[in-house]
C-alpha positions as CSV (number, residue, x, y, z in Angstrom):
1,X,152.9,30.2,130.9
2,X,153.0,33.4,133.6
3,X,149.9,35.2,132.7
4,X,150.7,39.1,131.6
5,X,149.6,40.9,134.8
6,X,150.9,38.6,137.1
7,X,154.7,39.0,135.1
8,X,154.1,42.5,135.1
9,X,153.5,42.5,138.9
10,X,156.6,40.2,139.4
11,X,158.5,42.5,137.3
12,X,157.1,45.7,139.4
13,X,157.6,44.2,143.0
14,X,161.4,43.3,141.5
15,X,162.0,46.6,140.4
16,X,160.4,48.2,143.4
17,X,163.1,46.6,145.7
18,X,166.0,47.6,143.4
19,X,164.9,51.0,143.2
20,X,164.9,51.8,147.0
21,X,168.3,50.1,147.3
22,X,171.2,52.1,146.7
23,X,172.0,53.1,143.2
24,X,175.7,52.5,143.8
25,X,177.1,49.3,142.4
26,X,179.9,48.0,144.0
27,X,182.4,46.0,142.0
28,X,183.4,42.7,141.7
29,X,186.0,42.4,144.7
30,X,186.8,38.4,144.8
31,X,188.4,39.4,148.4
32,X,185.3,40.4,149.5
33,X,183.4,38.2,152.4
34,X,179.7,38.1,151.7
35,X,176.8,36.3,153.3
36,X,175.1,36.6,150.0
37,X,178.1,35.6,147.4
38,X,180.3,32.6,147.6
39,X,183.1,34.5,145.6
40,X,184.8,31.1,145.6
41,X,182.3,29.3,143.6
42,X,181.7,32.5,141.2
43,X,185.2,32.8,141.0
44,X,185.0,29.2,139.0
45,X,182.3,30.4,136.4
46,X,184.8,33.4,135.6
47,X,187.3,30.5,134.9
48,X,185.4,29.4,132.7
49,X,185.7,33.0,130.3
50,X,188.2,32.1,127.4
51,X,188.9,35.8,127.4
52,X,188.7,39.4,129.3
53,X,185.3,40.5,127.9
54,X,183.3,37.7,130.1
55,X,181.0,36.6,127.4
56,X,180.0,33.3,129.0
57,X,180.1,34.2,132.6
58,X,177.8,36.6,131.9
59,X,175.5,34.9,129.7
60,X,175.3,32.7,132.6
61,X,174.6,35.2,135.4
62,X,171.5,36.6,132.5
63,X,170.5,33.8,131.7
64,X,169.7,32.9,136.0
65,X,168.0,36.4,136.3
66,X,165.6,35.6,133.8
67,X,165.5,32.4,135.1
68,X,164.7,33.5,138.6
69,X,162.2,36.1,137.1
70,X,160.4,33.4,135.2
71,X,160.2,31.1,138.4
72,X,158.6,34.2,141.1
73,X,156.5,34.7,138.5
74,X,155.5,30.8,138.7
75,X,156.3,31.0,142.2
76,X,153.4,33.7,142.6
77,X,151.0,32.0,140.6
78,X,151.1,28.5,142.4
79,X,150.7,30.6,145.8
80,X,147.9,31.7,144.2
81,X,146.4,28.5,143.4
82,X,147.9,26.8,146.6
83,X,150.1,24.1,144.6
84,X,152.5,23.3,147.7
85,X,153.8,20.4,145.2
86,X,154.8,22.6,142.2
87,X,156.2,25.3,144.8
88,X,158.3,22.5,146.0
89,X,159.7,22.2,142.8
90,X,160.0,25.4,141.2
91,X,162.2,25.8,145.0
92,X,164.4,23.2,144.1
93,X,164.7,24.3,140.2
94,X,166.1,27.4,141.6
95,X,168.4,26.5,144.3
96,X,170.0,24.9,142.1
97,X,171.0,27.2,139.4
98,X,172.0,29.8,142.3
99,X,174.1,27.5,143.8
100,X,176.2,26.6,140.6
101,X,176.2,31.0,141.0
102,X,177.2,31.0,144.5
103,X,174.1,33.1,145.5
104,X,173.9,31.6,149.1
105,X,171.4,33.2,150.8
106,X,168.7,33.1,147.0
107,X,170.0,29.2,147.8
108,X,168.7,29.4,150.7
109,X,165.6,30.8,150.5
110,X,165.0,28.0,147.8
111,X,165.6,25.0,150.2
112,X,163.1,26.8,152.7
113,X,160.4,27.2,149.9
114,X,161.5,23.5,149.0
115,X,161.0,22.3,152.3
116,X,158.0,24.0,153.4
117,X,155.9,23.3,149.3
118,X,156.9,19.1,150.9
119,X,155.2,19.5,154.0
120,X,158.3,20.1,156.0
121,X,159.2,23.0,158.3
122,X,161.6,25.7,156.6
123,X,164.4,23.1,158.1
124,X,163.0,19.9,156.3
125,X,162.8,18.1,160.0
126,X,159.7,18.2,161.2
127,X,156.3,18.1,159.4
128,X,153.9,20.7,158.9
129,X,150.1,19.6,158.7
130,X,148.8,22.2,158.2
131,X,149.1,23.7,154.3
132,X,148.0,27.3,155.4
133,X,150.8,27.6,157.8
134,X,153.2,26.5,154.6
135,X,152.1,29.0,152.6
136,X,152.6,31.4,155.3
137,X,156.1,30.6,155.1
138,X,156.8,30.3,151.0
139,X,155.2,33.6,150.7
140,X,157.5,35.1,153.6
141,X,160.5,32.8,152.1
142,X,159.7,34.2,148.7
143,X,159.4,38.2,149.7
144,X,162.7,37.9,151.2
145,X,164.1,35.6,148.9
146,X,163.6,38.3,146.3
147,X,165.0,41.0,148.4
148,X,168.4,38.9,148.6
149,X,168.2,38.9,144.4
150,X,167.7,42.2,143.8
151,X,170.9,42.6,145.7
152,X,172.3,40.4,143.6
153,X,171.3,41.5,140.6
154,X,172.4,44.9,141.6
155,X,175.9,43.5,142.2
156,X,176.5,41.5,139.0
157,X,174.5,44.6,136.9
158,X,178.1,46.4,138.5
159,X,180.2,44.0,137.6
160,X,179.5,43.2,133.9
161,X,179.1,47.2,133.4
């Protein structure tokens, strides 16, 4: 369990990068090209709605955020504690759920953490032997992995308003 400072600091950082992003929220545009959306796969979760008010879609896109709030938090903590194995695995927990989202770049960022918590460069081709310089990378993969969700997060926080 995420001990209370270090989910207050997740929760801080998070709301740090939100806050000096744009307070505009643009709306859901499924014409829209994106580096950081696959519309076409988010489009298929807003199939799934049986009706204009997007309960479950939304329930969805909530229940990732606290997902993905829940998993920097643990993210953080194995840094901390230099647990390349569990960082692996908390990588590949999440690039899963944002893929079924279409969150490309959040997917991303996952497979690097992934790679990099299995010894592996950000790639997964070559091997890293050294664990400092993996950490090094799943703490940058990480800061900029959030970045890309509080983007988002933004966008969706738009959409269902």
């Amino acid at each position: 369990m995420p001990s209370k400072d270090t989910d207050t600091t997740a929760r801080k950082e998070t709301a740090a990068v939100e806050k000096s992003e744009s307070s505009e929220r643009a709306p859901f545009d499924r014409n829209e090209k994106s580096d950081r959306i696959d519309f076409g796969t988010f489009e298929q979760i807003l199939e799934m709605d049986d009706d204009d008010d997007r309960e479950f879609s939304r329930a969805i896109v909530w229940g990732f955020m606290d997902q993905a709030q829940e998993t920097f938090t643990a993210m953080r903590e194995s840094i901390e504690k230099e647990d390349l194995e569990r960082l692996s695995s908390l990588g590949h927990f999440l690039k899963g759920s944002s893929a079924t989202l279409g969150l490309t770049t959040v997917k991303e960022y996952c497979e690097k953490i992934q790679h990099l918590g299995s010894g592996r460069d950000e790639t997964g081709h070559a091997d890293i032997d050294n664990p400092k310089v993996s950490l090094a990378g799943i703490k940058s993969a990480l800061d900029e992995m959030k970045k890309e969700y509080a983007h988002v997060h933004r966008y969706f926080t738009g959409y269902y308003n």
